[in-house]
N, C-alpha and C positions, 0 to 999 in steps of 0.2 A: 895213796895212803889207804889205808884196811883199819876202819877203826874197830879196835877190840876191847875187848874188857874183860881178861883175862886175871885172876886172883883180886879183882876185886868183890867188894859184896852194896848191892843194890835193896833198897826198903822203897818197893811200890804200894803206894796206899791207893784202894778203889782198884783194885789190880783185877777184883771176880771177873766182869766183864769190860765189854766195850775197849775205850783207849789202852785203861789202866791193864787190863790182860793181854792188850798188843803190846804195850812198853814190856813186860814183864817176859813175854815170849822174847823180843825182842834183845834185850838184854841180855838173858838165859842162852839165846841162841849165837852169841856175841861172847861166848867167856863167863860173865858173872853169876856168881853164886844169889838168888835174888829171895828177898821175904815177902811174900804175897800176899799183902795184909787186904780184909776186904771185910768188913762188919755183915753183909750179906741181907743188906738192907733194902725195903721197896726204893722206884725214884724219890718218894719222899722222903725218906730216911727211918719207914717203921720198921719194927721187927730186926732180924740178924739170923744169920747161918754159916758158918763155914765151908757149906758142901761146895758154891763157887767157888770158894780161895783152894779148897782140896783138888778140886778137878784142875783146875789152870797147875796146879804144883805136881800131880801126877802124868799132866801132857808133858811136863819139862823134863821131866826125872824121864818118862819114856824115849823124849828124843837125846839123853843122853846128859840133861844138864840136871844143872844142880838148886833147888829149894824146898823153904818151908812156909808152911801157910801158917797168917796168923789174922787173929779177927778183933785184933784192938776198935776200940772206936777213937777215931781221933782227937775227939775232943775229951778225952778221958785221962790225962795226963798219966796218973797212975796203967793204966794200960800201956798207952805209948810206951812208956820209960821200961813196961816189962817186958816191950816188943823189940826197942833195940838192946836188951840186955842178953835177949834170947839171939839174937844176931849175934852179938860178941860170945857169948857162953860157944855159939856152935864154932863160928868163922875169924873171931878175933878183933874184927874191925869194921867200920862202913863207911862206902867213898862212896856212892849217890842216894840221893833221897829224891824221889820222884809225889810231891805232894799233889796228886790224881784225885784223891779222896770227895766226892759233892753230892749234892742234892737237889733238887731244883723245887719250888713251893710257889709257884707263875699266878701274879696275881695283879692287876691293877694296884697302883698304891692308894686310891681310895677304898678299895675293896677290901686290902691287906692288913690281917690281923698284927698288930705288932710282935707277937711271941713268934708268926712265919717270920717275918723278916729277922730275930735275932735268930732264930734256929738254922736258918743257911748261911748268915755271917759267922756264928761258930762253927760249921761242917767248914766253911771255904779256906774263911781266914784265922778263927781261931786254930782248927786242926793245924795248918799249914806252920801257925807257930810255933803250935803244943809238939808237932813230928822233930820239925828247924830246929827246936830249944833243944831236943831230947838227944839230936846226933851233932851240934855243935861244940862242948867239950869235948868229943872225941877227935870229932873235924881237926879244930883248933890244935889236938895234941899230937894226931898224926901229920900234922902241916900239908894236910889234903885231903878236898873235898869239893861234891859237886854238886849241886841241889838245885831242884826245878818247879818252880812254882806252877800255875796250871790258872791264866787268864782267860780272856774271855772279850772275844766282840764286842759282849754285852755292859761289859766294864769299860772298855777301852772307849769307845762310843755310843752306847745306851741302845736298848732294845725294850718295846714295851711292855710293860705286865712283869718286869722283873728286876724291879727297882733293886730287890733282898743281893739277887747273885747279883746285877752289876757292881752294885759297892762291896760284896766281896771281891767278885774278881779285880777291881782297880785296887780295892786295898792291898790283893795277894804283890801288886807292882809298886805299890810305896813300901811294903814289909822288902821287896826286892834292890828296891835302889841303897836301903838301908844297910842291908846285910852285906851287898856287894862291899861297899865300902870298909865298914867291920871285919868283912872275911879276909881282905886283899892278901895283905902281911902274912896271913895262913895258907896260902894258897887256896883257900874257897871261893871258887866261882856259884853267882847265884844268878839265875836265868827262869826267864817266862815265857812259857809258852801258851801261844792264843790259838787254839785246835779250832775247823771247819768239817765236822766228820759223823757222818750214820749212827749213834748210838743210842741206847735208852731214852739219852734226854731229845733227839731230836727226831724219832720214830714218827713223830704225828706232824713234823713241819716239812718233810722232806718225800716229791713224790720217790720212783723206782728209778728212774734216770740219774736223778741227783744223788742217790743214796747208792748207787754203783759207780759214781764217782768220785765221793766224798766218801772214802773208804778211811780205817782208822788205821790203816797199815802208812799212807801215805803221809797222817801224821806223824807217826812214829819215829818214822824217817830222821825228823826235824828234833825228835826227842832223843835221840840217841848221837845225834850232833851238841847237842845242846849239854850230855851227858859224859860227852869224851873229856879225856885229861888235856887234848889243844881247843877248848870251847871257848869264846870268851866271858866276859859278865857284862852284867846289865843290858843284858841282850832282851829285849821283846818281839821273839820268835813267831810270827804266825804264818800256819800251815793247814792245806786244805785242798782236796780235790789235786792233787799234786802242785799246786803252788805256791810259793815260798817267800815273804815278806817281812817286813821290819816293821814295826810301828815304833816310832821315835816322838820325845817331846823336846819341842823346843819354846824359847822365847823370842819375842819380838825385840828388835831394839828399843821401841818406844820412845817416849818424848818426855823432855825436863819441864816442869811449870816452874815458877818462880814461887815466893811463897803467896804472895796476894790474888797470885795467878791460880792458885789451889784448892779450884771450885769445881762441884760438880758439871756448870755448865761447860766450866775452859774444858772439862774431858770429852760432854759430847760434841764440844765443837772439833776435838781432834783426834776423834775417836778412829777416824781412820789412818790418822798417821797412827794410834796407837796398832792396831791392827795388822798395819804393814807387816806382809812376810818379808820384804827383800832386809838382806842382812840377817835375819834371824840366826839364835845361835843356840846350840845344847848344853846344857850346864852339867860339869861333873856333881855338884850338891849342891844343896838349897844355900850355902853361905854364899856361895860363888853368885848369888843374886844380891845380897844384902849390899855384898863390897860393890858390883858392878853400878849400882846405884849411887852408891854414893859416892864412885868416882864418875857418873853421871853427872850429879848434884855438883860437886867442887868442882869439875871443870868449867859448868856454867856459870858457875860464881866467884871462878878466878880463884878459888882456895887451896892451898898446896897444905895437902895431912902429910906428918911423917909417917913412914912404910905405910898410907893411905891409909891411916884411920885406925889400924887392925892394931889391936894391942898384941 
């Protein structure tokens, strides 16, 4: 199989450099027509320029393909909404949104002003909403659509000094599991990717060895899988230095107390049955927890609910 992406049209936000400019080649050099949004901001997120989003859009038009730069900032709703209008005005429609767009403001959280920490939670996870909201009526009407949130190690498992982007990037995979569900019926698949790769943000933590192996081409890889029309959803994609992983959550089966039993001591005395991986199971959504307890609960208690409980 040859994955292509031929007639359709892609919106890479953060597209100037690093990953966001390899997706965007990437894409471009795959068929799609692609908008290469990029505020043209330091790593913090000051200042803005277009000349990055212009050069990456006149490498593509040179090797043949087809875009247009645009320098919304993502958290700017009014921007977004004139960036994928300017999408439909030229190309008529949009099948992937690649939400790339970030920041990084690295700071101890004792040390961390609170205005940083809200200021990367809007670049990460508000943008990623404000982009989602702006091409999901479209999605929805063309009953196709494919959209890539953009996680993070540091979300997923914690990294220190960057309390701000971890809880964006873990929010970017709860806005994920959400949409997936949302979108199904439409055909929009929505997927995360958690990148390992040499860029802006990682110039100072990586020596020359590691950063000729942790190339952003090799993530890209993963994002343009992630971006095909046979991809699946709720996918948490991580890629790096060419190698390719899942990070999945699950739950325990955990243990019934009784109600008198329903102290915090009876949990640390069973706290490791609570813990127990064997059995553990993945939940399509958060209800599929509420019932499984409480057919938990009534089985230890010999109680038989009609269709278990669920009105």
């Amino acid at each position: 199989m040859t994955i292509r992406f031929d007639g359709q049209v892609a919106i890479v936000t953060g597209a100037g450099n690093g990953l966001g400019r390899s997706h965007a080649f990437e894409l471009a050099a795959r068929g799609a027509k692609v908008v290469v949004n990029d505020l043209g901001a330091s790593l913090g997120g000051e200042g803005g320029s277009l000349s990055a989003a212009d050069k990456v859009v006149r490498d593509i038009i040179a090797k043949g393909g087809e875009a247009i730069a645009n320098g919304a900032n993502v958290t700017d709703k009014a921007q977004v909404d004139a960036m994928v209008a300017m999408a439909i005005q030229k190309w008529g429609r949009v099948d992937i949104l690649v939400n790339n767009a970030g920041i990084l403001r690295d700071k101890s959280f004792s040390n961390m002003d609170i205005e940083n920490f809200s200021t990367v939670i809007d670049v990460h996870l508000m943008g990623a909403a404000i982009c989602t909201k702006a091409v999901w009526g479209i999605m929805r009407e063309q009953q196709y659509g494919r959209i890539i949130m953009t996680s993070s190690s540091s979300g997923l498992y914690g990294n220190f000094g960057q309390a701000n982007y971890g809880a964006a990037k873990m929010g970017v995979v709860g806005l994920m599991n959400t949409l997936h569900l949302e979108g199904a019926k439409y055909n929009i698949h929505v997927n995360s990717l958690a990148p390992a790769a040499a860029t802006r943000m990682t110039e100072d933590l990586f020596s020359a060895e590691v950063t000729d192996l942790t190339t952003v081409k090799s993530v890209t890889a993963a994002l343009a899988y992630l971006a095909h029309k046979d991809a699946p959803s709720k996918v948490i994609l991580c890629a790096g230095a060419g190698v390719y992983a899942a990070t999945r959550i699950y739950e325990t089966q955990g243990i019934y107390l009784p109600p008198k039993q329903q102290t915090p001591e009876n949990i640390a005395e069973n706290i490791d049955k609570i813990l127990d991986a064997d059995a553990q199971t993945m939940l399509a959504q958060g209800s599929e927890q509420v019932v499984r307890f409480i057919h938990k609960a009534t089985q230890a208690q010999g109680i038989e609910l009609e269709n278990g409980g669920v009105q």
